[in-house]
N, C-alpha and C positions, 0 to 999 in steps of 0.2 A: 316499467320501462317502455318507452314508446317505438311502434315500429318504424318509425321514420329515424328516428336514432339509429336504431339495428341494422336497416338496411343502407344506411350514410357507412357509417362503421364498417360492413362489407362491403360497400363498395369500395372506400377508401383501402380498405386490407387488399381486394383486390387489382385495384390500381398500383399500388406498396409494390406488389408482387409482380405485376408485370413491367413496372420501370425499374424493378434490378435486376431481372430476367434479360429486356432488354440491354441496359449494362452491363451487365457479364458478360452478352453475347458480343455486344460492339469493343469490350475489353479484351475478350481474348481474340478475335479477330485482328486487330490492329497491333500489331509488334509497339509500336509506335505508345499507342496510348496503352499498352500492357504496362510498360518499363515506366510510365509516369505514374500510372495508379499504384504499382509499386512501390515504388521512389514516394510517393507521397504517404502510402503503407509504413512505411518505415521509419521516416520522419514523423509523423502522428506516434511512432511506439517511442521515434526517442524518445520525443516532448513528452509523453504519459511518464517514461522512466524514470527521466530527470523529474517531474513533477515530484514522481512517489518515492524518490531518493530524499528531495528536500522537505516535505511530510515526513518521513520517518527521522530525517536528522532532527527537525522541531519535535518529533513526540520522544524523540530521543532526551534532548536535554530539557522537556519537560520535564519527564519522566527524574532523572538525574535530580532536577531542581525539587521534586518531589520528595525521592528519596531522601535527599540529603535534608530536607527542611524537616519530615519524620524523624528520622535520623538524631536530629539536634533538639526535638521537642520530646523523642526516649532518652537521651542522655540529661536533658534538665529538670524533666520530671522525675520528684523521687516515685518510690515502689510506695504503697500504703506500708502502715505499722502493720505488725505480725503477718506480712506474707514473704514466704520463702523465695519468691522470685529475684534467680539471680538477673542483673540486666546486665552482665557480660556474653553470658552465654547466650540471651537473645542477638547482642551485636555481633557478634562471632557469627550465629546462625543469617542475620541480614545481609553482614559481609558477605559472605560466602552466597548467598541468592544472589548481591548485585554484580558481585565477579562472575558469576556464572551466566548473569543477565548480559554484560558487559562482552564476555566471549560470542554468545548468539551473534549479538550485534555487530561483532567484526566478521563475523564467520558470513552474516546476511549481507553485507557489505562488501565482502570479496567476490558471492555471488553475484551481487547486482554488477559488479564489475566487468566480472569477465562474460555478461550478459548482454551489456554494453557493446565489448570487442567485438565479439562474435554477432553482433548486430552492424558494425562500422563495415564488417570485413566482409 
């Protein structure tokens, strides 16, 4: 590694660090521009949230679009000759993973909600 590299790199780190030193200090001094860096704090988490509400609704009916497609390629497929596997009992056991999958998911989604409010309010 070169020391012209190393010392660019601290100095920049150093720099980093005294221009958000200085903004902090000019932030909370000012009433004024406190309540804007806030306000813009907050608006940046909406946007993140609304971002990662709508990522998760797409990995959501991915996911959905997934199972269901498994789903329908174990019910077409038969079992081989002489194996005892029932494939009821595996659909049963799947149901029962995607309903349970299916509850998380509203359960995460009530959260994110009232995640929301309490960020509006």
């Amino acid at each position: 590694m070169n020391t012209d590299t190393i010392f660019q790199l601290l100095q920049q780190s150093f720099r980093v660090g005294v221009g958000l030193t200085a903004s902090v200090l000019e932030t909370l001094q000012d009433p004024q521009k406190r309540t804007q860096t806030l306000s813009e704090l907050q608006q940046e988490i909406a946007q993140k949230m609304e971002e990662w509400a709508e990522k998760g609704e797409i990995t959501e009916q991915e996911a959905r679009e997934f199972l269901n497609q498994w789903l329908n390629s174990q019910s077409s497929s038969k079992t081989p000759q002489g194996s005892p596997v029932s494939s009821t009992k595996t659909k049963a056991d799947v149901g029962q993973e995607i309903q349970q999958l299916t509850e998380k998911i509203i359960t995460l989604r009530q959260e994110l909600e009232e995640l929301r409010e309490k960020k509006k309010s």
